[in-house]
N, C-alpha and C positions, 0 to 999 in steps of 0.2 A: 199425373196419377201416381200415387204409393201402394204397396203393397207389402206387406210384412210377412216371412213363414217360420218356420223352424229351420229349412235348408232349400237354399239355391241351387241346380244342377243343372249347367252349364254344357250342348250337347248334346247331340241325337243321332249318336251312331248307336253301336251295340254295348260297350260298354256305360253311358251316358245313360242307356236308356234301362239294361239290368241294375244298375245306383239306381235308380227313381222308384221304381218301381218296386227294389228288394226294401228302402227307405221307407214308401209310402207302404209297404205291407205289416211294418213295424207300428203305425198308427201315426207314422210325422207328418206332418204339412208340408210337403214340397211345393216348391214352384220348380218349371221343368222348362226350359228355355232349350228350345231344338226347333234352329229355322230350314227350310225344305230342303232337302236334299234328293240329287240322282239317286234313283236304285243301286244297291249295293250287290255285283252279280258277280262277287268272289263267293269261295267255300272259305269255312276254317276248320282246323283238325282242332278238336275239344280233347283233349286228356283226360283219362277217366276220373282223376279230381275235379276236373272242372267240370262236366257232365253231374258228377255227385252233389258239386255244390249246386246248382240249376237246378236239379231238383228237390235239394231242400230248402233253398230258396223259394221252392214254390213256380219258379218260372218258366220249365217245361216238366212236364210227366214221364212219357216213352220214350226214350230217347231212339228207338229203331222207329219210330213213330215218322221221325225227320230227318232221318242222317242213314250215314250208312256205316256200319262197323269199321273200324281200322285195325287187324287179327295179324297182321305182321309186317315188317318192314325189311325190306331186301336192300341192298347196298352194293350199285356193280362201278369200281374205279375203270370210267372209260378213258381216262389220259393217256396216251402215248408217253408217259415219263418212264425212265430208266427203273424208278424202285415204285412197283404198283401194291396198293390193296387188296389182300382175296375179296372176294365176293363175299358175302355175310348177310344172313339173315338172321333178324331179331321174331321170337314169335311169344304174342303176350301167354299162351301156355304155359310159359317157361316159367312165369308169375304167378298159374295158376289164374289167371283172369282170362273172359271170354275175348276180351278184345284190348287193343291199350287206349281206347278214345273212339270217339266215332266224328263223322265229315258232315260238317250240316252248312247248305247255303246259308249264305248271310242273311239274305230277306225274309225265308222263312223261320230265323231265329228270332230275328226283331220281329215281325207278327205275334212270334210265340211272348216275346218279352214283354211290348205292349198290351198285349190279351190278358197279361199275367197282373196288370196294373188296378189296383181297386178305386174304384169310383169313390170319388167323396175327396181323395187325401191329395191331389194334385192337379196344381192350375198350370196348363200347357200353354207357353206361349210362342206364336213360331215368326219371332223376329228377331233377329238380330243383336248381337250383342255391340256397343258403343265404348264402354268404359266401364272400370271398374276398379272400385277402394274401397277405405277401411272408414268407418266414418266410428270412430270409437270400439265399443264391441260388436258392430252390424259391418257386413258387409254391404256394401252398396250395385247393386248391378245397373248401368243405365242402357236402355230399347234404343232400337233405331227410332223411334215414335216418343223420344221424350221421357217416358214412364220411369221411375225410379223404383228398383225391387230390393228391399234388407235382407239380411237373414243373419245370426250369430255364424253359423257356416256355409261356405259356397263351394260347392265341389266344379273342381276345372275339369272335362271329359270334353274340351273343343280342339282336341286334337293336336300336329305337332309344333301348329302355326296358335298356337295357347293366349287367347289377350289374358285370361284368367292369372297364369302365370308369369307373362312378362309383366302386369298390371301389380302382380301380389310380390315382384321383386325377387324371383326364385330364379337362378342361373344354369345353364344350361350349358353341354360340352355337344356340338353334332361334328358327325364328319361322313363329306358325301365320298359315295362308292363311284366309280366308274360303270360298275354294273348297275343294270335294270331287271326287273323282273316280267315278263309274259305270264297274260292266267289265261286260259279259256278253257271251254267245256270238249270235250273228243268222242266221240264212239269208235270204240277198238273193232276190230275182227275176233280177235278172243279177247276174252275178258280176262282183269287180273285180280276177281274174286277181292279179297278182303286184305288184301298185301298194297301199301303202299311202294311203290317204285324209284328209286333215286341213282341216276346215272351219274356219276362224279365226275364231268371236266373241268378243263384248268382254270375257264372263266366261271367255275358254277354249276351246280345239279340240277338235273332234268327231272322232274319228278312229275309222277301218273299216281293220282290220287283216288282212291275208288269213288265212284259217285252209283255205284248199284250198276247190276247186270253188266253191260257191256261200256259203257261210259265210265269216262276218269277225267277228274279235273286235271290240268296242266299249269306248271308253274316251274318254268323254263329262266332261270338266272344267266345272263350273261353279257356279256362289254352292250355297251346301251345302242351302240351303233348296227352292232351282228344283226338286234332283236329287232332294229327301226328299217333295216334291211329285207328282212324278211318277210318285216308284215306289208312292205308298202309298194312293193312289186303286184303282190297279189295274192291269192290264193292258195292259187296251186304251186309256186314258190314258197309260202309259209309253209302247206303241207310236203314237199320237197323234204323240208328242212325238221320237218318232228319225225318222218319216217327215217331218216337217218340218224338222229338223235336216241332215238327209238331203239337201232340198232333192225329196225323190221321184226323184231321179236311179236308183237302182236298184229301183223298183219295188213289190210289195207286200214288207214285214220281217215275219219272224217269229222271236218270244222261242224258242229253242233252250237256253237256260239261266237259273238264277233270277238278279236282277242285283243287285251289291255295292256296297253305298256306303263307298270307303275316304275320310278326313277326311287333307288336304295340306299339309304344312309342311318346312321345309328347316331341316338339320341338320347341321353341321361341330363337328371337332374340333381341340383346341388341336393334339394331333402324334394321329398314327396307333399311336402305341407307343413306349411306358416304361418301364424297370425291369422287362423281362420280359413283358408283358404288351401284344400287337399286335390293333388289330382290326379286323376286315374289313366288309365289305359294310354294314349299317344302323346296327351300331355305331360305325363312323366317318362314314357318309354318309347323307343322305336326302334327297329331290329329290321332287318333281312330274314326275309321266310325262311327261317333253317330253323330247325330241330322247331317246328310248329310251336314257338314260343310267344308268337304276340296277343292274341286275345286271351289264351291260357293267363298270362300273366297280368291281363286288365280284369280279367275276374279275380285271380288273385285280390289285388287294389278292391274292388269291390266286397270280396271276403273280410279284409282286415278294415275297411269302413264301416262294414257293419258291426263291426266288434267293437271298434275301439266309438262309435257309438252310442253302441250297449254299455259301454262302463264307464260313461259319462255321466255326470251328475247334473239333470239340467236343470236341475232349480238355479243353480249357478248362475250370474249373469254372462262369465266367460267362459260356457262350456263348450262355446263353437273353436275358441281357441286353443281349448285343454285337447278337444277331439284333434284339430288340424296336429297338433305336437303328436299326441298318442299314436294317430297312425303313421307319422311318419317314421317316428322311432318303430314299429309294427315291420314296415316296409321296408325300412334301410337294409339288412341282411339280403333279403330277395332278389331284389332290384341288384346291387352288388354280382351279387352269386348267376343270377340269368344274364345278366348281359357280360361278363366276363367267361361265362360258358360259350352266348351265340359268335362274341368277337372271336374269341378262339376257333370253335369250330369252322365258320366262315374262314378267316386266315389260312388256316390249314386246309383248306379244299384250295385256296388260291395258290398257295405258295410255291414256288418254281423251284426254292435252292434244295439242292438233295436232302441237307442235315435235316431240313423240316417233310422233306418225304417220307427217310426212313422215319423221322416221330411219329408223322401220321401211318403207314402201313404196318409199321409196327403196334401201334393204337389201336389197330382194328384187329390187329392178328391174337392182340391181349383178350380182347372183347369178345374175339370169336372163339379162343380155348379158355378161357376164364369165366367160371359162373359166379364168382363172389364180385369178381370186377362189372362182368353184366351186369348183377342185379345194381350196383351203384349206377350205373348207367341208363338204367330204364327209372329207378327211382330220379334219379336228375333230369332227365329228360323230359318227365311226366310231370314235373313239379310238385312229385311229394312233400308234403310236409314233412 
């Protein structure tokens, strides 16, 4: 069986599925290819650019509706190293904004995403992707079921393991961390209101992420072994181990969800899109949970998709090609600029030798008496345009 659309989208996570959806709200015919997946029972911190765009995308409304505020970020250096960082808090105030982003579970964002999807403009198929080429100016997608799907463009959103991408010939730099990351869900003793949390040790930040009232998500970086340690004893060993991480500052913890060990490495691509074939979110990026830069930067990818899009002429017979160029030239700046921020920062929570101590405590001691350097800071971080 064939099937011909306007655009292929390749993918059914969160970014995968706000492309489909912001795509089909334009009037295009997509086909939507996203075979079943686990529940996705992480949070992400949304930046108030990305929040903004979501909802002029159409794709959520309220955003206190699903999330919960992110109103400041505290930063405590719990290293035993000789040259330490003060303590420092960022408050979006400072910006004159109520918040700098807000914390939305992942499942109840893709609900919102999908709900957000108009009837009529997209055939959902939920199998598997086989192969994929150029067959002139159509892309060719082939099903684990044989079926053959064209389209002038195919956007990649299958993540960092991409056939899309290794199939469409686009190169890729990865390298893995020794570190791993922990997430799960906690209820405090006290609550820590609207301030995200970040203990700086030398394998990695501890961070308590608001999730309303007295709950905070967790996302615990460190050597992959500490993390496989802790969890597989048991319980009350992992809780052991965040009450001291903790510092005991909020009180007694209790485990409110089972906890995940994801395994961290960063991942760049030669361009973002080639010869018809652009891709978004983990197929062109992948980063370490620091400074909340990874789905921020897959909407991104989704932003500059729909633009460059828009200024496509598709009477054209190669307009799926002209788009794949456009946004990748679109994207090349960003991509550059975020992951040369997150490897940086990352590095510099690691690093052992003094000279890159004082950089970093001195880094922070700039940011903490400097307001023109803050606001660079909170603009980068937030991924201002």
């Amino acid at each position: 069986m064939t099937r011909q659309a306007d655009i292929i989208v390749v993918g059914g996570g969160l970014v995968g599925v706000a492309a489909t959806a912001s795509l089909a709200r334009q009037g295009l015919d997509i086909i939507h290819i996203a075979p079943p997946a686990p529940p996705d029972r992480r949070t992400s911190a949304l930046m108030m650019p990305s929040v903004d765009f979501l909802r002029q995308a159409g794709l959520i409304e309220d955003p206190s509706a699903l999330g919960h505020a992110l109103t400041a970020i505290r930063i405590i250096d719990a290293t035993p190293r000789l040259i330490r960082a003060p303590e420092t808090l960022f408050d979006a105030a400072e910006i004159d904004l109520p918040a700098f982003g807000w914390n939305f579970g992942n499942a109840l964002l893709l609900e919102k995403f999908q709900a957000a999807t108009p009837e009529g403009h997209i055939d959902i198929r939920n199998l598997a992707v086989t192969a994929y080429h150029r067959e002139g100016l159509l892309g060719a997608v082939t099903l684990a079921d044989g079926s053959v799907l064209r389209a002038p463009l195919v956007v990649g959103a299958d993540g960092k393991e991409s056939l899309i991408r290794t199939s469409a010939g686009i190169s890729t730099h990865e390298r893995q961390f020794e570190q791993s990351a922990l997430v799960c869900d906690l209820e405090l003793a006290r609550p820590i209101g609207g301030t995200s949390i970040e203990f700086h040790y030398p394998h990695g930040p501890f961070t308590l992420v608001p999730a309303g009232g007295n709950k905070a998500n967790l996302v615990w970086i460190d050597e992959d072994a500490v993390l496989r340690r802790a969890q597989a004893v048991g319980p009350e060993t992992l809780l052991a181990a965040l009450h001291e991480k903790s510092q005991r500052l909020f009180g007694a913890i209790k485990l409110i969800s089972p906890s995940v060990i994801f395994p961290l490495s960063v991942l760049s691509v030669s361009t973002a899109g080639q010869d018809g074939a652009a891709l978004v979110g983990e197929s062109a990026h992948a980063f370490p949970p620091i400074g909340a830069q990874g789905l921020n930067l897959g909407l991104r990818d989704v932003a500059d998709l729909l633009d460059a899009v828009a200024a496509a002429d598709r009477s054209k017979p190669d307009w799926g090609i002209a788009v794949s160029q456009d946004y990748a030239r679109r994207r090349a700046g960003d991509l550059v600029r975020t992951g040369t921020f997150v490897d940086t920062l990352f590095r510099s929570l690691l690093a052992d030798m003094l000279p890159s101590q004082t950089l970093r405590a001195g880094g922070l001691w700039a940011l903490k008496l400097l307001p023109a350097l803050r606001r660079q800071a909170f603009a980068l971080g937030m991924g201002t345009r």
